[in-house]
C-alpha positions as CSV (number, residue, x, y, z in Angstrom):
1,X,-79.5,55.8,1.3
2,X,-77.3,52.8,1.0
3,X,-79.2,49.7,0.7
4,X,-75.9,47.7,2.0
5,X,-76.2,49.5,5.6
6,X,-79.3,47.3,6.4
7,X,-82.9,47.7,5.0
8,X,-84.7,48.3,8.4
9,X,-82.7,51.0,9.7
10,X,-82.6,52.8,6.5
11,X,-86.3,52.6,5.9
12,X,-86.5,54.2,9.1
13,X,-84.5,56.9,8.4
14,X,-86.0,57.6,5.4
15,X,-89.4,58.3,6.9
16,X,-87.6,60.4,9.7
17,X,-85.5,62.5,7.1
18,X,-88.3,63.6,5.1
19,X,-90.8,64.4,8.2
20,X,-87.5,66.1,9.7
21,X,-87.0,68.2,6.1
22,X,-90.4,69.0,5.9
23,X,-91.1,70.1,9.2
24,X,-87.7,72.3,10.0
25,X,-87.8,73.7,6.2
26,X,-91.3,75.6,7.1
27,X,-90.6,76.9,10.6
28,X,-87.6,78.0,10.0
29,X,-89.2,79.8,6.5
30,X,-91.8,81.2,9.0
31,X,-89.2,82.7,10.9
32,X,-88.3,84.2,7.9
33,X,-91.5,85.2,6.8
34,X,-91.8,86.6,10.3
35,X,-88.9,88.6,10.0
36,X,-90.1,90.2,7.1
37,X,-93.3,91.0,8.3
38,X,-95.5,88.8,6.8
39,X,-97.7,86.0,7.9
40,X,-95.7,83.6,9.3
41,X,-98.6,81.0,9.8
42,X,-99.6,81.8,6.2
43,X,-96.4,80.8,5.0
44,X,-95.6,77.7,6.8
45,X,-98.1,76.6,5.0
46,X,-97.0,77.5,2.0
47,X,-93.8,76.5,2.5
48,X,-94.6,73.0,3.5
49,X,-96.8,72.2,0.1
50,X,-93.3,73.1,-1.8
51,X,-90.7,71.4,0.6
52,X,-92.6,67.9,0.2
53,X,-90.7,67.0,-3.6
54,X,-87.7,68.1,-1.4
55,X,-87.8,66.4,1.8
56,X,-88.5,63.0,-0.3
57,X,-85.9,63.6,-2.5
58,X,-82.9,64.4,0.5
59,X,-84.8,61.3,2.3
60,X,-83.9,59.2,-0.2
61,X,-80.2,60.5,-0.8
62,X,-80.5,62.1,-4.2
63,X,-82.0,60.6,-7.6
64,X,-79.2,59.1,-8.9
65,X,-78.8,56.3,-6.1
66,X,-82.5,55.2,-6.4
67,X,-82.1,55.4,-10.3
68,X,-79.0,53.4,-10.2
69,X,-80.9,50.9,-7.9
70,X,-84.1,50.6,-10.7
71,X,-81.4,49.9,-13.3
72,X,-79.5,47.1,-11.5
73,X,-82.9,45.6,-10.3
74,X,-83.9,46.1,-14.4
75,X,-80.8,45.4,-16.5
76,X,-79.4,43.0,-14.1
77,X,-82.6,41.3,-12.8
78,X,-82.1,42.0,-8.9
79,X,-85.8,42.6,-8.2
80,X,-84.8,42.2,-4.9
81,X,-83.2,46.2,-5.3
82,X,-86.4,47.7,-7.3
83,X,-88.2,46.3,-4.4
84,X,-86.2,47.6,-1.3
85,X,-86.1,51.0,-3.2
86,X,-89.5,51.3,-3.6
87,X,-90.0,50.6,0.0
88,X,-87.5,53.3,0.6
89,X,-89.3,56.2,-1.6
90,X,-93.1,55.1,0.2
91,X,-91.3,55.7,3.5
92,X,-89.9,59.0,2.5
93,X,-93.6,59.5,1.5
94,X,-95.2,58.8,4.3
95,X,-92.5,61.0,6.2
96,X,-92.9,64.2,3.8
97,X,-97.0,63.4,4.4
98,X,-96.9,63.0,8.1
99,X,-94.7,66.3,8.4
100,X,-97.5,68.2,5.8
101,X,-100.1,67.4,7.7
102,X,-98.7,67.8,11.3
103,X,-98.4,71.7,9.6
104,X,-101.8,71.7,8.3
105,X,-102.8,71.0,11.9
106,X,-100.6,73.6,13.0
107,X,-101.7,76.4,11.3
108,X,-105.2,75.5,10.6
109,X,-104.9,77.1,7.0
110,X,-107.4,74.3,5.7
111,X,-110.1,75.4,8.0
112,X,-112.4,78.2,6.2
């Protein structure tokens, strides 16, 4: 994400892009799993606990743009940058959270 395009729409995106990761990463593993004969609730499931690193980290555009932003805001005193950043990674968060537990409603693996 480029913090130049505007901070609203970006944080916006952010939170979008990680639920949207998140949630199309697992079905379309449980097709997969489906396919193969296995579970395919069973592995949504599973599949949505591992995709969460990865949703926040294509949400926020890579690690090297948000560590590029700590070490402006650091080295060059732009706190304004380590701020907006932050705000970005919290909304990817949210996102990767919201699409986790949207599949843990799904497929009711939680429930014993």
């Amino acid at each position: 994400m480029d913090l130049n395009d505007g901070f609203i729409p970006a944080f916006i995106q952010s939170y979008f892009i990680a639920l949207g990761v998140l949630l199309g990463g697992a079905l379309i593993g449980g097709i997969g799993a489906f396919l193969s004969g296995d579970a395919p609730l069973t592995y949504i499931f599973k599949f949505a606990g591992k995709l969460k690193i990865w949703a926040l980290v294509a949400a926020i555009g890579g690690t090297f743009d948000a560590f590029n932003s700590f070490e402006r805001g650091i080295l060059e005193g732009q706190t304004k940058d380590i701020f907006k950043q932050s705000l970005l990674i919290i909304s990817a968060m949210g996102g990767a959270q919201t699409g986790w537990m949207i599949i843990q409603w799904f497929t009711q693996e939680h429930v014993s």
